[in-house]
N, CA, C and O atoms as CSV, one atom per row, in Angstrom:
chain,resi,resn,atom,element,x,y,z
A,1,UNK,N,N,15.443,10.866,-15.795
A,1,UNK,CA,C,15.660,9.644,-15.047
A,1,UNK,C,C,16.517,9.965,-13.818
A,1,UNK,O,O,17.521,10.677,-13.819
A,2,UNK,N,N,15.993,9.358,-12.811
A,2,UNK,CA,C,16.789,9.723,-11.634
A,2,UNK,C,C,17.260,8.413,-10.841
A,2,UNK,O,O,16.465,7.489,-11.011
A,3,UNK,N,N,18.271,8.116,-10.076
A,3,UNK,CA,C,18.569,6.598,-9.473
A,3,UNK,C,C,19.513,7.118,-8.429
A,3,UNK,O,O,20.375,7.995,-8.383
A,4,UNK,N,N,18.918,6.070,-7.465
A,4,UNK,CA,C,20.269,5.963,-6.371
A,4,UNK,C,C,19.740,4.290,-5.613
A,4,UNK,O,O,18.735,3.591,-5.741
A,5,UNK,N,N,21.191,4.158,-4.708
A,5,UNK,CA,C,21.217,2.635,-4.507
A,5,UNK,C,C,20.663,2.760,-2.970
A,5,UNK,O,O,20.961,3.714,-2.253
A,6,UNK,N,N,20.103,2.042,-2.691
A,6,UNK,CA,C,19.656,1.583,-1.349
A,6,UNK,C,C,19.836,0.356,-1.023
A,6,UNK,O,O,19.861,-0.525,-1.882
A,7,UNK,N,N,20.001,0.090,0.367
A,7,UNK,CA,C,20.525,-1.370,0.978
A,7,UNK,C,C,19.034,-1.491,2.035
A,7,UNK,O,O,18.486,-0.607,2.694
A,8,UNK,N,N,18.677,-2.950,1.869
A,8,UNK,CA,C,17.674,-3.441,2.232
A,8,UNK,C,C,17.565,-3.589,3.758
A,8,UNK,O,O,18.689,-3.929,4.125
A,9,UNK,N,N,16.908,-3.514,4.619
A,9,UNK,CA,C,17.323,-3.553,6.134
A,9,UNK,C,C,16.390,-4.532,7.249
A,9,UNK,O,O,16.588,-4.955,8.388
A,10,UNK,N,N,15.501,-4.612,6.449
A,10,UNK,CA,C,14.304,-5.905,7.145
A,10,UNK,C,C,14.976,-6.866,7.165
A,10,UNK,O,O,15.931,-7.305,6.524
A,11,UNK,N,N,14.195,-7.250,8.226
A,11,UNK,CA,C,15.058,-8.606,8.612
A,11,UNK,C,C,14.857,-10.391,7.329
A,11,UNK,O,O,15.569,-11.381,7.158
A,12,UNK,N,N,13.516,-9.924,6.748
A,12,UNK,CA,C,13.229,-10.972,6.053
A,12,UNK,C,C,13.601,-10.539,4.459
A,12,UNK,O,O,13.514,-11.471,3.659
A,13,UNK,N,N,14.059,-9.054,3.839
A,13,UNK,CA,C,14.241,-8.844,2.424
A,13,UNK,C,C,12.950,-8.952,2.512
A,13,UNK,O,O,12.258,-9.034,3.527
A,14,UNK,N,N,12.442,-8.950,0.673
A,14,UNK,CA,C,11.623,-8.820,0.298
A,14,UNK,C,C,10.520,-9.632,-0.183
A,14,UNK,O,O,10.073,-9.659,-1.330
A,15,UNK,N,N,10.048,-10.432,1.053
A,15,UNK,CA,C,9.277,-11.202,1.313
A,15,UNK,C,C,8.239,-11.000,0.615
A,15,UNK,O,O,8.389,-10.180,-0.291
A,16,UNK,N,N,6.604,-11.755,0.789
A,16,UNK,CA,C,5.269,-11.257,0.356
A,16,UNK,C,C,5.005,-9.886,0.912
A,16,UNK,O,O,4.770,-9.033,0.056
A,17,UNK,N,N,4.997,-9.593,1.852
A,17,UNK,CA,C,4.477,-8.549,2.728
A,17,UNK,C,C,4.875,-7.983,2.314
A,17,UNK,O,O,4.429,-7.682,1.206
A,18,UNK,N,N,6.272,-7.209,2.902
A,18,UNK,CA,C,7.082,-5.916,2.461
A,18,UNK,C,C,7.450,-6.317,0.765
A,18,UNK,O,O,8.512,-5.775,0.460
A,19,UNK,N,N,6.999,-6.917,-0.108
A,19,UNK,CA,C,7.021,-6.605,-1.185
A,19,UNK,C,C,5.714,-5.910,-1.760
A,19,UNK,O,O,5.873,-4.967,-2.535
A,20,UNK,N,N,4.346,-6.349,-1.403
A,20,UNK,CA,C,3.444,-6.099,-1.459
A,20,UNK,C,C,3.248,-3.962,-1.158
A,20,UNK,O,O,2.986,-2.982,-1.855
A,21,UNK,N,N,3.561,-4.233,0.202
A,21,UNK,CA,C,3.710,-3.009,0.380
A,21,UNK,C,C,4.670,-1.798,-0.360
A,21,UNK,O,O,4.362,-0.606,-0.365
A,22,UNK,N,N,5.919,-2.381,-0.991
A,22,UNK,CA,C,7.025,-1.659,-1.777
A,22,UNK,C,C,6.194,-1.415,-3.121
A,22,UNK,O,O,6.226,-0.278,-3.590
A,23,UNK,N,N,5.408,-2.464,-3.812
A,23,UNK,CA,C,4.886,-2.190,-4.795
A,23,UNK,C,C,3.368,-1.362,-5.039
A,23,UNK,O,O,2.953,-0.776,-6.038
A,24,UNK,N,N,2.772,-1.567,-3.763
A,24,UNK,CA,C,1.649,-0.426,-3.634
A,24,UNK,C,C,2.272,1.120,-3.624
A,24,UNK,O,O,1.801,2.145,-4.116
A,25,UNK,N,N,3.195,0.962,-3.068
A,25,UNK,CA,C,4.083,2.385,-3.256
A,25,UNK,C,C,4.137,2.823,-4.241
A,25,UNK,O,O,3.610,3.851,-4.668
A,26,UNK,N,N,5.093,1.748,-4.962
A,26,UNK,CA,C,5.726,2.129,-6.075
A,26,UNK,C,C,4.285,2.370,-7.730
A,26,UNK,O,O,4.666,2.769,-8.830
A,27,UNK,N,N,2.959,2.053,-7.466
A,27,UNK,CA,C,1.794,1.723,-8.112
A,27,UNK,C,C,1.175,3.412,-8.026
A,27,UNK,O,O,0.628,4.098,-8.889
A,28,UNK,N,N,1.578,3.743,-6.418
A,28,UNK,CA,C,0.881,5.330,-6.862
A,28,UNK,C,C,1.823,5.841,-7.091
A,28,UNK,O,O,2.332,6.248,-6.046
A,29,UNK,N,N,2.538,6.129,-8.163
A,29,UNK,CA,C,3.136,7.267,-8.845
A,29,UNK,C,C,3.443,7.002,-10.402
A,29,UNK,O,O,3.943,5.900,-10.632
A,30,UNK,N,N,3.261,7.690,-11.306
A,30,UNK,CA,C,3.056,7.717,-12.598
A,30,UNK,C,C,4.057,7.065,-13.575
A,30,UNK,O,O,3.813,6.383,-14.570
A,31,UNK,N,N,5.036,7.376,-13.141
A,31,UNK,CA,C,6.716,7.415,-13.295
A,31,UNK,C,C,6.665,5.825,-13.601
A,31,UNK,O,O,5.750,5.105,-13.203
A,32,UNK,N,N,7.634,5.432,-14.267
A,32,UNK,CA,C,8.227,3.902,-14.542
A,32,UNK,C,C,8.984,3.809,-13.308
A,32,UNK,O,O,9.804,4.727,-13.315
A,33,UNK,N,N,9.080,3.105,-12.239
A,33,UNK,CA,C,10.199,2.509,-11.102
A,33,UNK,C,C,10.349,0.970,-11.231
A,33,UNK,O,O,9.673,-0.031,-10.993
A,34,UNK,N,N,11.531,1.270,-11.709
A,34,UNK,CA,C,12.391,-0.362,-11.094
A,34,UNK,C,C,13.648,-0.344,-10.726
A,34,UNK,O,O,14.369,0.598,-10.395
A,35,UNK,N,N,13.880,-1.658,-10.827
A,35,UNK,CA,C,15.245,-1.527,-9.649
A,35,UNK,C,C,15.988,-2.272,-10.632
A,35,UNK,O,O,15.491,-2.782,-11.636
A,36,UNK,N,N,17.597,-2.325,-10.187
A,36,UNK,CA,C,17.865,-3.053,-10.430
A,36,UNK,C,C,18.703,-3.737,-8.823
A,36,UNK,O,O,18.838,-3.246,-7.702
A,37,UNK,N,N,19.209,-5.343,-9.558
A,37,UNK,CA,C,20.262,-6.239,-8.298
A,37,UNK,C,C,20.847,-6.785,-9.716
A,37,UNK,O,O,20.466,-7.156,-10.826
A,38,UNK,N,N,22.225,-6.554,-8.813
A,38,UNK,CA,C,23.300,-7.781,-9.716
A,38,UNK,C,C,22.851,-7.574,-11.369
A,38,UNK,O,O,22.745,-6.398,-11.717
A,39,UNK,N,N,22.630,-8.435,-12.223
A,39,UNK,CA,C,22.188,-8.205,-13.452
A,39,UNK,C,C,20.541,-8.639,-14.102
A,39,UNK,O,O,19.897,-9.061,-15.063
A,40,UNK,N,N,20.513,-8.109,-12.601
A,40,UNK,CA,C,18.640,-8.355,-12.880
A,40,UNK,C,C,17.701,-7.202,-12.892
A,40,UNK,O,O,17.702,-6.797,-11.730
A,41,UNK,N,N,16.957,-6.517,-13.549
A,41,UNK,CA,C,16.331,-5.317,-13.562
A,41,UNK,C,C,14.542,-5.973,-13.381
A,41,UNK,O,O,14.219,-6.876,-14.153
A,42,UNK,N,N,14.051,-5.731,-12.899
A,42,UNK,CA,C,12.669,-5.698,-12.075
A,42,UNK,C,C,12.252,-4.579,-12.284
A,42,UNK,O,O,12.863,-3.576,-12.652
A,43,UNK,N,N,10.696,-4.801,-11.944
A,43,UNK,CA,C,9.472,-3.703,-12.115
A,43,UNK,C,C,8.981,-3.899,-10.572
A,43,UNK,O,O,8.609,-4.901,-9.962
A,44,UNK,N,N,9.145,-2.408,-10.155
A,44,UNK,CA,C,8.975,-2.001,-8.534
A,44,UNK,C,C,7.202,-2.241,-8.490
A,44,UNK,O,O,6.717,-2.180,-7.360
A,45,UNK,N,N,6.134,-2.535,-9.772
A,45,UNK,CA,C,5.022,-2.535,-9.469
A,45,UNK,C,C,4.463,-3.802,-9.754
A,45,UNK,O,O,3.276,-4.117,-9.664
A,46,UNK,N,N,5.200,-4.341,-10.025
A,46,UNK,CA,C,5.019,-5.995,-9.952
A,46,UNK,C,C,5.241,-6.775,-8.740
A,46,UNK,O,O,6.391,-7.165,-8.536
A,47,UNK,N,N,4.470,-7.020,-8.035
A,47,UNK,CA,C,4.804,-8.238,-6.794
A,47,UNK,C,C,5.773,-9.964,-7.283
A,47,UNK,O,O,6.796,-10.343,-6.713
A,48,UNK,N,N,5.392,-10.368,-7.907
A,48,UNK,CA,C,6.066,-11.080,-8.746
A,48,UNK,C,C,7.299,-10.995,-9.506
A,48,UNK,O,O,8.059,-11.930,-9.758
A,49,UNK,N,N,7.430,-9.674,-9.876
A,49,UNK,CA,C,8.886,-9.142,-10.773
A,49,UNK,C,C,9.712,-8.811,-9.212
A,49,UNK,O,O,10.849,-9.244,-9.027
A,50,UNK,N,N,9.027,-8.050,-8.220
A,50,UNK,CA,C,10.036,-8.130,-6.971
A,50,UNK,C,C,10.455,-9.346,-6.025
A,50,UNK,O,O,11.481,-9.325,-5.345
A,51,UNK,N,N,9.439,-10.537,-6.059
A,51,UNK,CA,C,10.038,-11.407,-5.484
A,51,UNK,C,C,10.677,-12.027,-6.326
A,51,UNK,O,O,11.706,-12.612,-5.986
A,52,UNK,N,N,10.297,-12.050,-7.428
A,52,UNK,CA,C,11.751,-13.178,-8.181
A,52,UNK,C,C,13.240,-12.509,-8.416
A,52,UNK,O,O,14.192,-13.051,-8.977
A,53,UNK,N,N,13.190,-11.176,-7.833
A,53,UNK,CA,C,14.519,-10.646,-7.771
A,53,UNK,C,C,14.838,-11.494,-6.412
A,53,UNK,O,O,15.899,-11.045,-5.980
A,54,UNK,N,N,14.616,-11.977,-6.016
A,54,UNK,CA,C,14.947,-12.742,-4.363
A,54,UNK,C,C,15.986,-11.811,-3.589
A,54,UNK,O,O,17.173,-12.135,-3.555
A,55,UNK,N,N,15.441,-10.427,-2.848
A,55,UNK,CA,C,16.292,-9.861,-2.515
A,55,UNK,C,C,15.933,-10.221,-1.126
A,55,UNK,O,O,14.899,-10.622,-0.591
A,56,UNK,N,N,17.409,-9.881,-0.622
A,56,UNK,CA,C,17.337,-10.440,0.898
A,56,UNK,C,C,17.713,-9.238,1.648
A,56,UNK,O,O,17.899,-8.173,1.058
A,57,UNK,N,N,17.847,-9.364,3.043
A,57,UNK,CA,C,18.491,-8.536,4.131
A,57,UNK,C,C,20.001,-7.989,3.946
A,57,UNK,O,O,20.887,-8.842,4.006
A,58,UNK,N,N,20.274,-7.012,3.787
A,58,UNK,CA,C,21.400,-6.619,3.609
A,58,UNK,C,C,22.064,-6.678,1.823
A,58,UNK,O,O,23.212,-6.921,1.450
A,59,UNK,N,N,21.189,-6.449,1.244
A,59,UNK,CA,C,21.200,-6.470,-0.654
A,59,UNK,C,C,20.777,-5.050,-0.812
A,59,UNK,O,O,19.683,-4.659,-0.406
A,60,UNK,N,N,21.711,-4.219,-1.449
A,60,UNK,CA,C,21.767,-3.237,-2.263
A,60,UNK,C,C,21.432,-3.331,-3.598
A,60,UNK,O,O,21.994,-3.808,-4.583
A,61,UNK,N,N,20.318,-2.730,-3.390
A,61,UNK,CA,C,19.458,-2.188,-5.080
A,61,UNK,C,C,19.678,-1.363,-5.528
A,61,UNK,O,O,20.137,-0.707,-4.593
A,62,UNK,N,N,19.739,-0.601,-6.588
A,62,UNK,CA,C,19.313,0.594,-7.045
A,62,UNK,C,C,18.120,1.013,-7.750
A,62,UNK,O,O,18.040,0.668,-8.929
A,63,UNK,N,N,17.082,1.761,-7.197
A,63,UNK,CA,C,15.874,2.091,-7.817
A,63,UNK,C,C,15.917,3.168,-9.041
A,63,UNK,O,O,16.797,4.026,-9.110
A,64,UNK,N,N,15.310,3.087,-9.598
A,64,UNK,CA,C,15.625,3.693,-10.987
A,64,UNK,C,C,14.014,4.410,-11.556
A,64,UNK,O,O,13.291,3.934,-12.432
A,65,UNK,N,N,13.816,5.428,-10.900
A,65,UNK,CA,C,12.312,6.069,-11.770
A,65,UNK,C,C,12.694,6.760,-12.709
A,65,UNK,O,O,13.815,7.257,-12.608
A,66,UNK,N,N,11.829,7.041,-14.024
A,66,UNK,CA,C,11.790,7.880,-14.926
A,66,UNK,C,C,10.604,8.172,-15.880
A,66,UNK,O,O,10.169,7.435,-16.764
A,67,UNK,N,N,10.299,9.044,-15.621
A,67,UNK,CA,C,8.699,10.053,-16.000
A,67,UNK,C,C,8.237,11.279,-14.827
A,67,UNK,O,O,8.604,11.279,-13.652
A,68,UNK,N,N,7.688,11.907,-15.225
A,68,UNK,CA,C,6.811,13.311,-14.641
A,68,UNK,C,C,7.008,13.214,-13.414
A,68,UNK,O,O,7.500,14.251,-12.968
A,69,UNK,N,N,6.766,12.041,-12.284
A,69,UNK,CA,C,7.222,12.251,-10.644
A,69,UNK,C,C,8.063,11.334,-10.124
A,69,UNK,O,O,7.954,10.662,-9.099
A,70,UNK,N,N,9.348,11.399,-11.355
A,70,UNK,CA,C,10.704,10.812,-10.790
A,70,UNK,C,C,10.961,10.777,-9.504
A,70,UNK,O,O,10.883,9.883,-8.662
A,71,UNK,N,N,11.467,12.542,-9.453
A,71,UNK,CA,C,11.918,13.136,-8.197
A,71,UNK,C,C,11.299,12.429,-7.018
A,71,UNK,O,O,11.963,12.229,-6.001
A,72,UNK,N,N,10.090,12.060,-7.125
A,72,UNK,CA,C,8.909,12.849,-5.390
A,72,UNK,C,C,8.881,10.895,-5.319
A,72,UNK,O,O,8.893,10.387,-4.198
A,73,UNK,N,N,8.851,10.086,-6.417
A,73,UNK,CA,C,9.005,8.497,-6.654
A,73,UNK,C,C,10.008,8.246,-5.722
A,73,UNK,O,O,9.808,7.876,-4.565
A,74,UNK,N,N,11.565,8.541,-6.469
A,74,UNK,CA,C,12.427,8.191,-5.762
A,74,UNK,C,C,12.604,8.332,-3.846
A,74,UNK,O,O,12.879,7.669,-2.845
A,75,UNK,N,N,12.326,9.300,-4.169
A,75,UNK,CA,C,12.274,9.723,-2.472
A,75,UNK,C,C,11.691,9.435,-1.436
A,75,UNK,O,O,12.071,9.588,-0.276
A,76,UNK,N,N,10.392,8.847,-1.976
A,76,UNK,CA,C,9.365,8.260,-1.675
A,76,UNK,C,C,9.829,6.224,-0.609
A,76,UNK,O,O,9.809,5.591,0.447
A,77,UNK,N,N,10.303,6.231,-2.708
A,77,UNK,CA,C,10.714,4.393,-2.519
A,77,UNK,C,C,11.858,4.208,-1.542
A,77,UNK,O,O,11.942,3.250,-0.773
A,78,UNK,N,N,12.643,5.101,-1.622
A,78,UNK,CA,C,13.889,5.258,-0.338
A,78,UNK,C,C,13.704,5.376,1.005
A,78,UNK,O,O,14.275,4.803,1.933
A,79,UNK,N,N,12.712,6.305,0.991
A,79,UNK,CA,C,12.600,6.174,2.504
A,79,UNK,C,C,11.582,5.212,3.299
A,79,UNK,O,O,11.386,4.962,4.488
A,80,UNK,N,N,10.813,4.629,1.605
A,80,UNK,CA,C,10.302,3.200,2.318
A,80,UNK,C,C,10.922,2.206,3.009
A,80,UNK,O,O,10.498,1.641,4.017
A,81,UNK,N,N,12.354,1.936,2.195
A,81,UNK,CA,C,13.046,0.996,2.477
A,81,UNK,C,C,14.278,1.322,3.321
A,81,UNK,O,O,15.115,0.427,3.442
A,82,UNK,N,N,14.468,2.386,3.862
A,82,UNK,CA,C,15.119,2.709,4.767
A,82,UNK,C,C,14.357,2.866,6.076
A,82,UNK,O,O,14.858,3.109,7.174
A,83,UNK,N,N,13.116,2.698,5.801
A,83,UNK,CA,C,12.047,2.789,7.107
A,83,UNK,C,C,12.028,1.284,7.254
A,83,UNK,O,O,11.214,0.948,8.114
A,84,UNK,N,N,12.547,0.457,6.795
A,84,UNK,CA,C,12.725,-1.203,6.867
A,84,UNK,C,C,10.658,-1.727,6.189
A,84,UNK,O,O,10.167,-2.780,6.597
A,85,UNK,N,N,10.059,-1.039,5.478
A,85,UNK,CA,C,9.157,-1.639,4.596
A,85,UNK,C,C,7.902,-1.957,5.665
A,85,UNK,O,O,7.169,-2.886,5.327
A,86,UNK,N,N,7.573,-1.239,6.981
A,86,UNK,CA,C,6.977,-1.696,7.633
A,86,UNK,C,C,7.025,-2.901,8.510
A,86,UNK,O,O,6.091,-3.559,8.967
A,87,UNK,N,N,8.303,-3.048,8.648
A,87,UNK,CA,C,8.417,-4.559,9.743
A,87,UNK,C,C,9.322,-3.751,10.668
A,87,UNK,O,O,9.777,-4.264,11.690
């Protein structure tokens, strides 16, 4: 299991769109990814499990993969969301 925290940077959080897109991400790789906020833990391949985390602009997550492409997952989902998710 591997985790580190990332802070959200789009201007809208994790809207339809850039959720859509976070979870197509998070869909090709084998690995379990979710996140957690505050005391809520979510599934990074659920569109639905990420918007009802209602994360916004400037909310620190921590993504959390664990299985066979942890590593190449994590690194992956980070620099999605440090690339601001396509907006």
């Amino acid at each position: 299991m591997v985790a580190q925290k990332v802070t959200i940077i789009n201007p809208t959080g994790l809207h339809l769109r850039p959720a859509g897109v976070f979870c197509n991400a998070a869909s090709s790789f084998r690995c379990k990814v979710e996140f957690r906020y505050k005391e809520t833990t979510a599934n990074a391949k659920s569109v639905l499990s990420v918007l009802g985390a209602c994360i916004k602009k400037g909310d620190t997550i921590e993504l959390v993969c664990d299985g066979e492409d942890e590593t190449e997952a994590l690194h992956t989902m980070v620099s999605l969301i440090e690339e601001g998710l396509g907006e």
